[in-house]
C-alpha positions in Angstrom: -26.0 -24.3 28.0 -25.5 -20.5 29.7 -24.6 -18.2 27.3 -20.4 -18.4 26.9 -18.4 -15.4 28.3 -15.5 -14.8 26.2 -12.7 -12.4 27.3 -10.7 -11.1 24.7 -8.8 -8.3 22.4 -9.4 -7.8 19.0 -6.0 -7.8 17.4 -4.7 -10.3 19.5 -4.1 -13.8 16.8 -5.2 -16.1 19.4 -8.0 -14.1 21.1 -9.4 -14.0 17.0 -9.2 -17.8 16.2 -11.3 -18.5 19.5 -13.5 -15.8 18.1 -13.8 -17.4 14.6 -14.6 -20.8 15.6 -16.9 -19.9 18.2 -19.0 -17.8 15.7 -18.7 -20.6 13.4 -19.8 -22.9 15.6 -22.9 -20.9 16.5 -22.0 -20.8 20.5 -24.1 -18.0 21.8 -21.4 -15.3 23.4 -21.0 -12.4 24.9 -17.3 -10.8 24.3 -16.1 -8.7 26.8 -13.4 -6.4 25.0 -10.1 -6.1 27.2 -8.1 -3.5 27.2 -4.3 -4.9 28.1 -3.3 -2.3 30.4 -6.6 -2.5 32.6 -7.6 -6.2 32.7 -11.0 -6.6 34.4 -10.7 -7.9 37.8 -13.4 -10.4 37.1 -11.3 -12.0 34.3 -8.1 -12.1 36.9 -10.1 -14.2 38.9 -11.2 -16.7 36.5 -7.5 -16.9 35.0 -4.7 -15.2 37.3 -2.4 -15.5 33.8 -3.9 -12.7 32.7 -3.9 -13.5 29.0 -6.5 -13.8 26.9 -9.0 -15.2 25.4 -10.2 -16.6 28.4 -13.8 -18.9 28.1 -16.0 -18.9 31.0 -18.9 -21.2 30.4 -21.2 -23.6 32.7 -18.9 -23.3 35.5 -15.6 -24.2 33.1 -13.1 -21.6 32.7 -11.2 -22.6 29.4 -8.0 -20.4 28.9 -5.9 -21.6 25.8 -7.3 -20.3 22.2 -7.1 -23.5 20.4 -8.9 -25.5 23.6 -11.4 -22.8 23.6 -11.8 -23.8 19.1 -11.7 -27.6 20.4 -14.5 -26.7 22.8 -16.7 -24.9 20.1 -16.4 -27.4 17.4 -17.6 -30.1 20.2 -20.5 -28.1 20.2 -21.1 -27.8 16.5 -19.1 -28.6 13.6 -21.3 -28.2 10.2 -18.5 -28.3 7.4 -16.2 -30.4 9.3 -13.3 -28.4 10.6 -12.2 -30.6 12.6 -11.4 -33.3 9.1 -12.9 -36.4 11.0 -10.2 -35.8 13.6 -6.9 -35.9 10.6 -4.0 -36.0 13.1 -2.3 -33.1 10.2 -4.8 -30.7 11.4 -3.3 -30.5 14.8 0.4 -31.2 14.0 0.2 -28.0 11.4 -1.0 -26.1 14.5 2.0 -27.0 16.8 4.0 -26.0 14.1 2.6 -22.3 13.7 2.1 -22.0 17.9 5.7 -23.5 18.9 7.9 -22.7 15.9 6.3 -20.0 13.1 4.9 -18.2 16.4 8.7 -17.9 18.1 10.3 -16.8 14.5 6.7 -13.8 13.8 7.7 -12.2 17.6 11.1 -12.1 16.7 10.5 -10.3 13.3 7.2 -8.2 14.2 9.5 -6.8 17.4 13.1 -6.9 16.0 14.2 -4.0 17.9 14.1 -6.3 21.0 15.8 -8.8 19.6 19.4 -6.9 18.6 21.2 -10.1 18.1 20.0 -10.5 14.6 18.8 -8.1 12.1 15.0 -8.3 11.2 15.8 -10.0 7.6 17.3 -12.8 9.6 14.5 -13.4 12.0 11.7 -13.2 8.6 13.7 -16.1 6.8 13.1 -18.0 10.0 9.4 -17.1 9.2 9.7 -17.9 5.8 10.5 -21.5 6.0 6.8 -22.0 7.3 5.5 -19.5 4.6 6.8 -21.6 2.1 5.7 -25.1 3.7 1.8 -23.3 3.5 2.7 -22.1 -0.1 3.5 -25.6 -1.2 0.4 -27.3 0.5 -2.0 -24.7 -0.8 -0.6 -24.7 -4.6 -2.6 -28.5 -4.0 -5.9 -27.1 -3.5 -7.5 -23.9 -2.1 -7.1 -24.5 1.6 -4.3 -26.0 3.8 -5.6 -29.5 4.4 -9.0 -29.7 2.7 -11.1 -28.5 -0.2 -12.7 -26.4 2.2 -12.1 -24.3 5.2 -10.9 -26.5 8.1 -9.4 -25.6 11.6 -5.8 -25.7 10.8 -7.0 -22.4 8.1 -8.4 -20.6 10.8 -6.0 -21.1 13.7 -3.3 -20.1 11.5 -4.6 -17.2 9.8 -4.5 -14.7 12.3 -0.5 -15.2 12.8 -0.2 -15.3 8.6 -2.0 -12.3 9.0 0.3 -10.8 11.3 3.6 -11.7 9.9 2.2 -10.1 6.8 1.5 -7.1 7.7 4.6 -6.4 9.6 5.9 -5.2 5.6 3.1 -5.3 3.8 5.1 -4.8 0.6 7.4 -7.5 1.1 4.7 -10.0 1.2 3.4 -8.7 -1.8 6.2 -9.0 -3.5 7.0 -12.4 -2.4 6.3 -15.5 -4.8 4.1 -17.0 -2.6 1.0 -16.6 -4.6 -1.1 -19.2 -3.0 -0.4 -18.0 -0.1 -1.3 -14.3 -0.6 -4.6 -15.3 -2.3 -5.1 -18.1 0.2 -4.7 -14.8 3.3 -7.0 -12.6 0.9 -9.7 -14.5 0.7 -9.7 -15.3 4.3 -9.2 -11.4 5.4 -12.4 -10.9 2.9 -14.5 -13.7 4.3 -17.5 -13.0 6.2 -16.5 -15.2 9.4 -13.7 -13.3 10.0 -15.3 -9.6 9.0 -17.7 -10.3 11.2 -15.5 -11.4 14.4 -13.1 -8.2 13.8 -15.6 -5.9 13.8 -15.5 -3.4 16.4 -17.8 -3.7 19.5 
């Protein structure tokens, strides 16, 4: 295998879970840092959609963060991220990407969104909060005793919704959950794929 291209920005939730599992996965890359308001011509040619992370490997172009994870755990999967293929891992991930992801825009960028007030859009969030609380108060990760990809595909956008009022999340009684983001913000998979280029 050529060594993997990988176009991406390093705040960006989904450009950082295709980071994390391809460094876990020990995929020799080279990351090409974007910025958003110059995108390389090279990576418009591979993917006109302009978004990233954007894979370009062996002649594939992959463009979707969680097909780019898919890709890198078919490569190499040492501690079993994948869970033997546990259909939950996946259906977790819809749930953060089609629903938790649509409620975290809407509170993270209220001001564009008039119709409600930014408390309303954060209960949205909070139903999925409290869905993670209840599966981690079962054991230390979301679906295993042990990192898995549902933890790292939704970490980023935890992250995020977090930090939009940092003291509101502290405050909030979701203790597992606050750990559960802690330890992961302290880890060194994901120090070492935020640090700066």
């Amino acid at each position: 295998m050529s060594e993997a291209l990988l176009y991406s920005f390093r705040r960006c939730p989904y450009a950082m879970r295709a980071r994390l599992a391809l460094r876990y996965s020990g995929v020799p890359v080279q990351i090409v840092e974007v910025s958003l308001k110059t995108k390389p011509a090279q990576m418009l040619a591979l993917s006109p959609k302009g978004t990233v992370p954007v894979l370009s490997v062996d002649g594939r172009v992959i463009e979707e963060s969680l097909d780019i994870m898919q890709w890198a755990l078919a490569q190499h999967d040492p501690e079993d991220w994948l869970l033997q293929g546990d259909p939950a891992v996946l259906e977790l991930i819809a749930e953060n990407d089609q629903v938790f992801k649509h409620h975290l825009d809407r509170y993270k960028y209220a001001d564009r969104y008039p119709q409600q007030p930014m408390e309303h859009y954060r209960a949205e969030g909070e139903v999925f909060l409290q869905k993670l609380e209840g599966l981690l108060a079962q054991r230390a990760f979301l679906l295993a005793d042990h990192l898995s990809l549902a933890d790292a595909a939704l970490a980023p956008f935890v992250r995020q919704f977090a930090h939009v009022d940092r003291d509101w999340f502290a405050s909030t009684p979701y203790q597992h959950l606050q750990n559960w983001l802690q330890r992961f913000l302290e880890s060194p998979l994901f120090i070492a794929v935020m640090a700066k280029p």
